[in-house]
N, C-alpha and C positions, 0 to 999 in steps of 0.2 A: 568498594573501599577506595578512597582519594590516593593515591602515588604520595610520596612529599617531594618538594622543592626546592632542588639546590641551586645557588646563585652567588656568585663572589664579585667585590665590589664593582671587577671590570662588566657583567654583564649589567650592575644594576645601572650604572651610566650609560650603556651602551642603550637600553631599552627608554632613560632617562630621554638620550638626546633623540631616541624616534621620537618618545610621547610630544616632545617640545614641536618636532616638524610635521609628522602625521599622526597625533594626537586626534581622539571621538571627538572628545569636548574638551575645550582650552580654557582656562579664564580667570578673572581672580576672585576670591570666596576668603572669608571670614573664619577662620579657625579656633574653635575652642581648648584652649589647652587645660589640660585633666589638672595639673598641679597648684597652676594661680588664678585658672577660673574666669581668665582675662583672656577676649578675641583678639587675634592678629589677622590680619591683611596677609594673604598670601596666593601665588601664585602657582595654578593649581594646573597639570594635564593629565589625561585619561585616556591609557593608551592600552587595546585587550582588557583583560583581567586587574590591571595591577595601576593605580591612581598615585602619584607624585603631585610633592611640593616643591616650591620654591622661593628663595625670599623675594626673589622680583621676578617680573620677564626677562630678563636679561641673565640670569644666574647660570652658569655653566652645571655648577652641580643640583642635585636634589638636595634640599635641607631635610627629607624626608620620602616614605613609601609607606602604601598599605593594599594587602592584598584582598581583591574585591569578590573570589570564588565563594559561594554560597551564602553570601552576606544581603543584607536587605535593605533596603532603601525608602524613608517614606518620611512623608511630610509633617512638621510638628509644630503647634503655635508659640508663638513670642512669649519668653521667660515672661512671668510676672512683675519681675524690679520693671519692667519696661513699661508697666501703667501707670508712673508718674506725671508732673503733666511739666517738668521741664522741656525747654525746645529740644536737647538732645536725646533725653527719653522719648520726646516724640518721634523724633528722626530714626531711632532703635524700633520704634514699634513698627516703621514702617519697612523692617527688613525680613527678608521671608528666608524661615529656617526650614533646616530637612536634615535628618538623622542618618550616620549608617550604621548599622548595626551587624555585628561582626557572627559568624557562626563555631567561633572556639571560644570554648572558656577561659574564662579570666583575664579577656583583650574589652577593652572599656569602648564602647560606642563613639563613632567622632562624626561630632557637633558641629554644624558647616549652615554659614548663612549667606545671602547676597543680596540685592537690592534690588532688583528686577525680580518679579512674579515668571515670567516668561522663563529668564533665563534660568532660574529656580528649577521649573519643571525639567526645562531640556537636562539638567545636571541629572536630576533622580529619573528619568527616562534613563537617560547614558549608563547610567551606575546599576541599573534593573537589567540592562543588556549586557555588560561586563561581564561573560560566564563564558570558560574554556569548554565546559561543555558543547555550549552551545553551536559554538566554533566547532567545534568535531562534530555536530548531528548536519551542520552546512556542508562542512568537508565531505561526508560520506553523502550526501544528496547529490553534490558535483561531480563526484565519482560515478556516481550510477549515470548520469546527463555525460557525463567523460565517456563511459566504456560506450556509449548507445553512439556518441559520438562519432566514436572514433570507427565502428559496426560501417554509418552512413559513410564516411569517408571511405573507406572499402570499397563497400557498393558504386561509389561516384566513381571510383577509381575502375574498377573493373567496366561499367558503361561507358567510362572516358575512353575506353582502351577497342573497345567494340565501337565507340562514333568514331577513332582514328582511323579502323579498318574500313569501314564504309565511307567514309571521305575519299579513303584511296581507292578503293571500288567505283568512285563515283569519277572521280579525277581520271580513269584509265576511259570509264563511257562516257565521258566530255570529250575526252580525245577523238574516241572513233565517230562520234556524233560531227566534229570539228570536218575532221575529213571527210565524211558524207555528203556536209554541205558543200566542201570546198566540191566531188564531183558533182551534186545537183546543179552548182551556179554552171560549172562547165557547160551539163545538161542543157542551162535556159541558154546560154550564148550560144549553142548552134540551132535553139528551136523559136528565136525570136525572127528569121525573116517570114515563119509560119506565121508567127502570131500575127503579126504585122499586117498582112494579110485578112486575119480575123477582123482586122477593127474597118474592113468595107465590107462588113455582112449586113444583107439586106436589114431594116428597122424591124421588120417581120419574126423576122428568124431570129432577133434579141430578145422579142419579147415572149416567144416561143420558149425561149429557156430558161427566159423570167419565172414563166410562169411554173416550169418544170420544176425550178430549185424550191420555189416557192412549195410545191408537193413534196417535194423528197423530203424536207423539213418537218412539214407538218406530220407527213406518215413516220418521220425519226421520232417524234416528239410523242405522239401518241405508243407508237411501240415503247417508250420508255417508262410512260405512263403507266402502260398495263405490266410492266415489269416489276413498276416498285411497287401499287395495288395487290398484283399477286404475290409478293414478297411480305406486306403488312398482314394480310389475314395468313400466313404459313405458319406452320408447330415454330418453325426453328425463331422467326421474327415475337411470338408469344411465350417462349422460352426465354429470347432474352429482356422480355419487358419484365416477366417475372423474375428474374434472375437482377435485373436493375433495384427492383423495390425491395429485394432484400437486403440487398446491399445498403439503397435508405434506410430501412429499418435500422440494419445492422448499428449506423453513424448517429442513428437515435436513438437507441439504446445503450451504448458507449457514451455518448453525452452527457444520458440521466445516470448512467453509473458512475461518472467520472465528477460530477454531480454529488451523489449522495455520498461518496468519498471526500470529497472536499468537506461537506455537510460534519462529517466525520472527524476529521483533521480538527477541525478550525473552529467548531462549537463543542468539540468534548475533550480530544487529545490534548492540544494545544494548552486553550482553558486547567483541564485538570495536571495535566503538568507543573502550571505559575501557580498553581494553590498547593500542589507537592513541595513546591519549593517555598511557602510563606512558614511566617515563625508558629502558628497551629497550626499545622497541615492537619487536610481530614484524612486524608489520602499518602500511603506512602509512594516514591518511586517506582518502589519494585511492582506493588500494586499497578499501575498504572504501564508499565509494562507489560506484565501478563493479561491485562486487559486489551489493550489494543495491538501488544506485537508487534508489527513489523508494517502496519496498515499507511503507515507516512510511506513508505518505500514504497507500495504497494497504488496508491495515488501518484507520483510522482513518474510511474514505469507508465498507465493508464493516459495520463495529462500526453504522454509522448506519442504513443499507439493514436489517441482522438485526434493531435493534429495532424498524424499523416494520413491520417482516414478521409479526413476533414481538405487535406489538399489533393489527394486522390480525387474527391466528389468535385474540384474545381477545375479538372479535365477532364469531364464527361464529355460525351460518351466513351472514352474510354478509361474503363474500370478493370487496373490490373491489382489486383490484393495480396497473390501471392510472397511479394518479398516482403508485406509487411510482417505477414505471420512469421516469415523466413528469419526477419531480428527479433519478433515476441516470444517465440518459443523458449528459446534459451532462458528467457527471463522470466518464465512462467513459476522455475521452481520455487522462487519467494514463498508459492501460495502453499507450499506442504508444511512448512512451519504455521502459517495460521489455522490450516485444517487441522491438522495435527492437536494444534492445542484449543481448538474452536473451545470446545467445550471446557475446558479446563478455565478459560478466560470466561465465559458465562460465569460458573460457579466465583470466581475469584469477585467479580460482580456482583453478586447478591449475598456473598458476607459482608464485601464493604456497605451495602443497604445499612447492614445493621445500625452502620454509626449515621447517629440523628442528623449530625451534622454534614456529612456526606451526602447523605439521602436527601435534603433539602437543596444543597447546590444544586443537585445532579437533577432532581425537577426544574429548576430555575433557569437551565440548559436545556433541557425539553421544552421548554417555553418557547424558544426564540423561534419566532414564525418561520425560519429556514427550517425548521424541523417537522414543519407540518403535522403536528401532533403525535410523530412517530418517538418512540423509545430508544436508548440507547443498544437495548439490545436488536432491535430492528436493523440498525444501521449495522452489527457488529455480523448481522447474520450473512449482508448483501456479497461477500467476496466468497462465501462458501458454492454459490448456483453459480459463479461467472465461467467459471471453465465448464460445466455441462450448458452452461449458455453457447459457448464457443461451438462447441461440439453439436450442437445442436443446427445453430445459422449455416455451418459447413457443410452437415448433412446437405441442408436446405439449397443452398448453394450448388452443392457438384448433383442433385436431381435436375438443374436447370441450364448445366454446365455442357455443352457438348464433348465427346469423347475426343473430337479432333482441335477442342480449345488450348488457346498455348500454354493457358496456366493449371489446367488439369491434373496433371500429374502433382504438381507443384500445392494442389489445393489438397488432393487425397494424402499426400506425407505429410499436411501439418494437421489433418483430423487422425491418423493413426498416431500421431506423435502424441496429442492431447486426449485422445483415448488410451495410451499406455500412460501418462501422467495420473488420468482422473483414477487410474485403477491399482493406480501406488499407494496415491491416498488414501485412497479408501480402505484399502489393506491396512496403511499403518494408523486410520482411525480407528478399525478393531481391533487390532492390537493394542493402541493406548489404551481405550476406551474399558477393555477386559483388562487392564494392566491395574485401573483407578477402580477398577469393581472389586477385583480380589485384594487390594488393599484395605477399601473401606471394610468387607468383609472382616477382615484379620483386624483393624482397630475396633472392631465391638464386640470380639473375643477374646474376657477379660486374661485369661492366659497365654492367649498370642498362637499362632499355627502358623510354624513353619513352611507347609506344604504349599502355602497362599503364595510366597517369594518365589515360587516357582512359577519363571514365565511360559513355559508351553502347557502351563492348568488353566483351562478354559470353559470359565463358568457357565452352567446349563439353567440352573432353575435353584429358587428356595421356597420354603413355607412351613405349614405346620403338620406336625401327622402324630399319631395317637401310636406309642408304644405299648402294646399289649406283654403279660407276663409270659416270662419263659415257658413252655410247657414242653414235658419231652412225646416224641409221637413215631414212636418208635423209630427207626435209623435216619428219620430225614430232619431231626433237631438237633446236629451237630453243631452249629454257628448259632451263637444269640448275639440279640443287638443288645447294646448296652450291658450292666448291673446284671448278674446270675442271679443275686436274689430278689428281683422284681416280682415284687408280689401283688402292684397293682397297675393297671392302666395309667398311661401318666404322656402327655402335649409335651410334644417336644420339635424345637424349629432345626429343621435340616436343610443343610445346604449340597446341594449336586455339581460336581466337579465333573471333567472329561478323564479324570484318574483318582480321584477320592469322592466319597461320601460321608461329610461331616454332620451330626447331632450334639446339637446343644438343649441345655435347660437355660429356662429365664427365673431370674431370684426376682424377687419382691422389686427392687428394685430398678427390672427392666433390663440388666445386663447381663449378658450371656456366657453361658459355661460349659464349654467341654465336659462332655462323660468323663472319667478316669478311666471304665473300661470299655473300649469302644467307640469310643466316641469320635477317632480316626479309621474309617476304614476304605481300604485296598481293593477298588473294583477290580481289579487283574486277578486278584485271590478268591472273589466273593463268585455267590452261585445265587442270583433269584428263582425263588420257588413262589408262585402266584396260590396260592389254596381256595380254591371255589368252596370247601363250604366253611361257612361263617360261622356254623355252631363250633 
């Protein structure tokens, strides 16, 4: 439900004199006035939600306002007086009108033309965007890009603070490196009249240690060889080759998730959205809501996670992963409201099928080659596997990970962490899920059962079963089901609770009825007797 809007003359100026400076669209347009039916020339800015007049460019105040929130915007052809074939009739015909159409009753449509085609569109583009809402769903996107933000900045911050210490770590071993050298040079000033010396060794005896350096090298060079050879075929060097290509894997599969998400957004969300908001919508809001949830948020967190996976892969070989999980986690829990209501959004989806016209868009969007032939519900299902995908890769990961790796520890607390997540969900999907069972139940029970509203009753089973006549058999026919005077066999559909036992009849008409006697009962109370024989 929309808030109302208060505003006294000083704000409407005040928003006046932004429109005129940082105005969407500025310009002048043709005004139909309601009363003589006769266009004026006016000078028009579009500033948020809310479009101002004025009688010139220059005009201090508005001569007028209209507020543009759920209103609609679209193109109309040239009045009919305008197919005369006077020169000024002609010069009318060649003006291009566009309607807006207001979303309260009893506010009359304003009739706006201009002279440029171009310029025409850009006004009914501007005027299609002019929604506070819309403002608020960007607001809450920046937020989320803000709080991840400000995560990174952290993180920088605390590295900053860890490269200061090692600067000065490094600063203190420059020092004594500094004075090392200063005694080595000492060193060579008293060992230079030796050398000195050296340089009249016979040709002989140069080439003797020509030759020798010449060896030592070569034999360096080969021991290095077989160092890093036995190093490529070792567990630990195919551990981490294996350990590398998951991690591609990994930045491949984030891609096409982040992908099909998009896929999601921008060919259903988005789309049925502007048709929520047209003058027949097939679709309401709230529809549209419970169908996709929270899935724009949900993209948007994804988009963030691919590109630091994405620039992680652009300093290979080394691949540290751990602190990205370390900011995903937190922001994982988005995903229990979509699991939560998964199925709830299904259903909500296949009522709206019903309407013809619904059901046809919504094919027309299945079309679009980005969709690969897949269905909407395809795409609705891909966020519910991504967290046991997670769980999954980490497994895969820390088998390949060595125990004396630095990010170990670091990779095992964020698969226990999205192993306690995947296992909340799942819980509170059985709980919903039996929450919408024992409702439906109680709405096809034309008198309605209490016992259903009770959320710790947890449905087992239903079906049909054949109530035989009461008969007494001596002391162990103390309980009957149903009607004492049952005198004949008679189908009856039962429902099994974790604390009740409900029996119902079906009337002609398909809908079901509670016994009057019996027809509630108290497994705590009750005693099954199984009777082998059938006669």
């Amino acid at each position: 439900m929309q808030k109302s809007v208060r505003y006294n003359e000083g704000h409407a100026l005040y928003l006046a004199l932004l429109a005129r400076k940082e105005g969407t669209k500025r310009g002048y347009l043709s005004k139909k006035t309601a009363e003589t039916n006769r266009w004026h020339e006016k000078w028009f800015a579009l500033y948020q939600n809310v479009l101002f007049y004025f009688e010139g460019e220059q005009s201090a105040r508005p001569a007028g306002m209209y507020m543009l929130e759920g209103c609609n915007c679209e193109r109309v052809p040239a009045p009919k007086g305008c197919a005369a074939g006077s020169a000024k009739d002609a010069a009318l015909d060649k003006q291009h009108y566009f309607t807006v159409l207001f979303g309260h009753e009893g506010q009359k449509p304003l009739e706006l033309r201009c002279e440029d085609e171009a310029d025409g569109e850009e006004w009914v583009e501007a005027i299609h965007q002019a929604s506070y809402s819309d403002i608020l769903i960007e607001r809450e996107v920046l937020m989320q890009k803000y709080i991840h933000l400000v995560q990174i900045v952290e993180t920088e911050k605390i590295a900053a603070n860890q490269l200061r210490h090692q600067l000065e770590d490094q600063d203190t071993e420059i020092e004594r490196l500094k004075s090392e050298i200063v005694a080595l040079n000492k060193t060579k000033e008293k060992m230079r009249p030796y050398q000195g010396n050296q340089e009249d060794e016979d040709p002989d005896i140069k080439k003797i240690k020509k030759v020798q350096s010449f060896m030592r090298g070569w034999l360096c060079r080969r021991k290095w060889k077989t160092i890093v050879q036995d190093y490529i075929c070792s567990p630990h060097a195919e551990s981490m080759r294996k350990r590398n290509q998951i991690v591609f894997n990994m930045v491949e599969a984030e891609s096409e998730y982040v992908h099909q998400l998009y896929v999601l957004v921008n060919c259903f969300l988005r789309p049925l959205r502007m048709a929520a908001s047209s003058k027949k919508p097939p679709i309401s809001h709230d529809d549209v809501s419970s169908i996709f949830l929270n899935s724009e948020t949900i993209m948007f967190l994804h988009e963030i996670f691919h590109q630091g996976l994405k620039a992680r892969i652009a300093n290979w070989p080394t691949l540290i992963l751990a602190d990205l999980f370390d900011i995903l986690l937190p922001m994982l829990n988005i995903y229990q409201e979509f699991v939560r209501n998964h199925q709830y959004s299904l259903q909500v989806l296949a009522n709206c099928k019903q309407n013809r016209d619904f059901d046809k868009l919504l094919k027309q969007y299945e079309a679009n080659p980005a969709c690969e032939g897949r269905m909407l519900e395809t795409f609705l299902t891909y966020p519910m596997f991504q967290i046991p995908r997670y769980i999954i890769t980490l497994h895969e990961l820390l088998a390949h990970t060595p125990h004396e790796h630095v990010e170990r520890k670091s990779l095992e607390f964020a698969k226990s962490k999205l192993e306690e997540l995947s296992r909340v969900m799942h819980d509170e999907v059985s709980d919903t899920e039996n929450i919408r069972k024992n409702l439906a139940i109680e709405r096809t029970i034309v008198e309605g059962c209490d016992i259903l509203l009770d959320t710790s009753q947890t449905f087992i089973r239903q079906g049909s079963l054949i109530q035989v006549p009461s008969v007494e058999r001596g002391k162990l026919s103390k309980v009957r089901l149903g009607s004492l005077s049952l005198k004949k066999e008679g189908e009856r559909q039962c429902f099994l609770f974790t604390k009740h036992f409900l029996i119902c009849t079906r009337s002609s008409g398909g809908k079901l009825h509670l016994l009057k006697t019996g027809g509630v009962l108290s497994l705590i109370e009750c005693t099954l007797i199984e009777e082998t024989d059938a006669s």
